[in-house]
N, C-alpha and C positions, 0 to 999 in steps of 0.2 A: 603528577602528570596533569597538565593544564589541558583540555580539548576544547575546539567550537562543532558541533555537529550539526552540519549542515544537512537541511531535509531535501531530498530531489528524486522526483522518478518511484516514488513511494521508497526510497529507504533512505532513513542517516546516516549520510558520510562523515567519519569522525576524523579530524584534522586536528593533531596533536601542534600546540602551539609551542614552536623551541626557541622563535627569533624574537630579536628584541621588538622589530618590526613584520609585521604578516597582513602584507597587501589583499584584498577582498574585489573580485569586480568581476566584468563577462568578459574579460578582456586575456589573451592568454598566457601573457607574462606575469599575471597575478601567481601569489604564493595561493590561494585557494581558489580558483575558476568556478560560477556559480553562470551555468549556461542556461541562462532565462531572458527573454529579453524586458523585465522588468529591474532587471538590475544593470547597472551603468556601468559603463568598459572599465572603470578606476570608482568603486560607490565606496568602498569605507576602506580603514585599515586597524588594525591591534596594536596599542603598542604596549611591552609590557614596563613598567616604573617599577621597578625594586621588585617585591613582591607581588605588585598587584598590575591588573591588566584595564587600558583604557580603550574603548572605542569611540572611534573620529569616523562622521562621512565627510567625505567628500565632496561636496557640493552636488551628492547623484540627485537624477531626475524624479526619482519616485521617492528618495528619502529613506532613512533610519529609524527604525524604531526599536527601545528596548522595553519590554513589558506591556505593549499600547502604545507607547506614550513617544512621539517624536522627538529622536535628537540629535543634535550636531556632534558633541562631547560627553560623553559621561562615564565613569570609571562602570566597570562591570563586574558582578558578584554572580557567586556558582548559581548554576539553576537560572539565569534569567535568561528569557528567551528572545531573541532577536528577530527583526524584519528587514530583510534588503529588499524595500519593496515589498511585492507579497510572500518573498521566497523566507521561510522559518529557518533558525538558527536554535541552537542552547548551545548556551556560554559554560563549560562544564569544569570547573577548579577542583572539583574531586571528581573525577571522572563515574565512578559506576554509583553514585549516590543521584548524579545530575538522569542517568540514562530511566525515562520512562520504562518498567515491566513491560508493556507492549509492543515498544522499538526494541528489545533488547534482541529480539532473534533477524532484526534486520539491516543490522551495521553492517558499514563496510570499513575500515581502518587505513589513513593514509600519514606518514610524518615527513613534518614540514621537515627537511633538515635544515641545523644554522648553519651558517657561512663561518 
């Protein structure tokens, strides 16, 4: 079970990744809606290759960052934590190894389903 767990409103929303492609933005046709306005109507997407999952932004206005460190492309590993803007992410490939002990009593669970 692949998840990105999105941080909002003081708790992580966990967003089980199924599709090959899982659109990210503020925008409400996205597969994950992240209602901030530091994040871009269309700011990133997931896509997953075979086993592994990459992130791509989108040309958004405040940018992508995984671990710090800004980027346009880069494949994603469990546990790294994302920024749509300033809004926080974890990237989670084993699901309860990725979840921090002190978010754990504050998830919410939502599955993308595939098409």
């Amino acid at each position: 079970m692949v998840n990105l767990m999105v941080y909002q409103s003081g708790t992580y929303r966990v967003h089980e990744l199924v599709r090959d492609v899982t659109m990210i933005g503020r925008a409400p046709s996205n597969h994950i809606v992240i209602d901030n306005p530091v994040v871009s109507a269309q700011h990133a997407i997931v896509l997953k290759v075979g086993d592994f999952y990459r992130l791509k932004d989108l040309n958004s206005t405040n940018g992508t960052q995984i671990n710090g460190i800004f980027v346009t492309d880069a494949d994603l590993k469990d546990s790294d934590e994302i920024r749509f803007g300033s809004v926080k992410a974890v990237f989670a490939a084993s699901c309860h190894k990725a979840w921090p002990k002190r978010f754990r009593g504050m998830l919410q669970t939502s599955r993308l389903w595939s098409d």
